[in-house]
N, C-alpha and C positions, 0 to 999 in steps of 0.2 A: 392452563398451559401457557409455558411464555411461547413468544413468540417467533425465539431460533431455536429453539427446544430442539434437539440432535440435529442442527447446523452444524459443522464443521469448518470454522473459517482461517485459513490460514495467514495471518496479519504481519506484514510485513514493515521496516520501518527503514528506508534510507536514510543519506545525511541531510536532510533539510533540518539543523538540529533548533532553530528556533519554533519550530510547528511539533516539536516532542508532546509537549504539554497534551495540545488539541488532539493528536494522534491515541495517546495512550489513554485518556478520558475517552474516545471513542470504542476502545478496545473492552476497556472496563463495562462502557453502557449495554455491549455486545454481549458480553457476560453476564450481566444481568438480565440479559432480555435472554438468557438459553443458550448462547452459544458455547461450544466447545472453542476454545481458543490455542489455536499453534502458534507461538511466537516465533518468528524471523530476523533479524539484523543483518544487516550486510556489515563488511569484516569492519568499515569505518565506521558506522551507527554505532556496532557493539562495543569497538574500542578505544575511542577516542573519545579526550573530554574537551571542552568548548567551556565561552564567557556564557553559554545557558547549560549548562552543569555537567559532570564528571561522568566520567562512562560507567564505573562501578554503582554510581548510584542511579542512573538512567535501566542499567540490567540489571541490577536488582528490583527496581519498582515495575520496569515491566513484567518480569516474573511472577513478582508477586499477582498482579492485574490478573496472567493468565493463568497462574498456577502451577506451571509446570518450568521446566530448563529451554532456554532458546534455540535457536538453530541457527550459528553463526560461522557456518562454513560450506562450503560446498558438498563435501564428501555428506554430512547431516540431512543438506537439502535434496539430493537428489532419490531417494526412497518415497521422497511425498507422493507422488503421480504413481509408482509402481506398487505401493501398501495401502493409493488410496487415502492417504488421510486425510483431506481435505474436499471439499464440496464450493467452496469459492475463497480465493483466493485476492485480499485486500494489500492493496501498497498506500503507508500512510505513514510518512509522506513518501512521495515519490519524486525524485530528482529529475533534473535533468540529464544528469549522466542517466541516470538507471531508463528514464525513458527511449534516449537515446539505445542505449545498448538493449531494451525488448522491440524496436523499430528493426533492429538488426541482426534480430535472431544473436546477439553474445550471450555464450553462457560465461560467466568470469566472476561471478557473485555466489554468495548464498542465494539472494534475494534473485537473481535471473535465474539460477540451476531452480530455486523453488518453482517459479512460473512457467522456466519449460517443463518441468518434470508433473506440474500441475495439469497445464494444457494438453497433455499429453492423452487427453481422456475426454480435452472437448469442453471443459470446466469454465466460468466465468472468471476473469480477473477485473477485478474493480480498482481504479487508481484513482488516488487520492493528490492531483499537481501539486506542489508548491520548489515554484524555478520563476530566478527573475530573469530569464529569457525563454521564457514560453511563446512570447510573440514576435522573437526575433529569432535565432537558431534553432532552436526547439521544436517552431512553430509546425514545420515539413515530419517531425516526430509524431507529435498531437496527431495531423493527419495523418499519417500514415496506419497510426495504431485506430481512428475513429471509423477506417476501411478495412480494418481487420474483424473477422469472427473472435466471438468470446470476449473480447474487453470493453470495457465501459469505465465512464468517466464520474466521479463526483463532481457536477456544478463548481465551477471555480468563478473567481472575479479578478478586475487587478486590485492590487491592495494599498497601491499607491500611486496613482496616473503623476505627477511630478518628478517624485524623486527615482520613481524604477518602473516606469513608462511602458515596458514589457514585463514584468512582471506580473504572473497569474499566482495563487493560492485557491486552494479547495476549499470548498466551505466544508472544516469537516462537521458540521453537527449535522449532512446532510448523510454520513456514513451507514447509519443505518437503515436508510431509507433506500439509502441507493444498492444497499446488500439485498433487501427485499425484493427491489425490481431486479435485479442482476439473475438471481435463480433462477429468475422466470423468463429469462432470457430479453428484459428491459429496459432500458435506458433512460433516467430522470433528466426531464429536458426544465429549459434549457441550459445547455452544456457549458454557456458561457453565458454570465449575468452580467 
């Protein structure tokens, strides 16, 4: 049997779009260890292209990962938590806008209507950082959400103390791991390497 075998994890992806790659490799590994895979985009993720690649090709390759069509609208995302289809709920990556606005109860996203619509049942959401001000404006975010029920953090680090000195990144190959404990209502410490 694998190991997420009828998991349901609803995977979400902001614009952190240099950390695409690590994100959707995580997504993939998820799938292969069992999981059911919902894909999410918030409306910038889904459509917008960047100097790390084009939006049509970023949703198409996730698609592919998950297998099915995304969910890159609000109206889409707000059925998750009332049909149930999810069992926890992954941000990967997760902005600093987008952390910002789950600190503040906004719903304004696909990716917020997903997580409140998620939580709505009590459900773990796993976030995946990568903002280079998580240790400066951010920071009151991080807390605020680490005193919150239901969310849990992927182990982040900074990823370059010089040039962006506040700056955190998740470690994501630490994704599945942290999926594991999160169900069980647990937390992989330490939170910050």
């Amino acid at each position: 049997m694998k190991k997420f075998e009828n998991i349901r994890i609803g995977y979400a992806v902001t614009g952190s779009f240099c950390t695409f790659e690590k994100a959707f490799e995580q997504a993939k590994i998820l799938r292969e260890m069992g999981a059911e895979i919902v894909p999410i985009m918030s409306e910038n993720a889904f459509g917008k292209s960047t100097r790390f690649g084009k939006s049509g090709e970023n949703v198409r390759k996730f698609e592919e990962i998950c297998g099915r069509e995304i969910i890159s609208d609000i109206e889409s995302a707000e059925p998750i938590g009332p049909k149930n289809l999810t069992d926890i709920m992954v941000i990967s990556p997760c902005t600093s806008n987008t952390l910002s606005k789950l600190a503040c109860s906004i719903t304004d996203t696909s990716v917020t209507m997903a997580v409140k619509s998620h939580l709505r049942s009590g459900k773990p959401v796993l976030l995946a950082i990568a903002s280079n001000d998580s240790l400066s404006g951010s920071a009151k975010n991080i807390g605020e959400l680490l005193n919150r029920r239901n969310y849990y953090f992927v182990p982040m680090r900074q990823d370059d103390i010089e040039k962006k000195p506040t700056s955190l990144v998740a470690d994501f190959t630490l994704i599945p791991k942290c999926v594991e404990l999160a169900v069980k209502g647990l937390q992989l410490r330490p939170i910050i390497m």
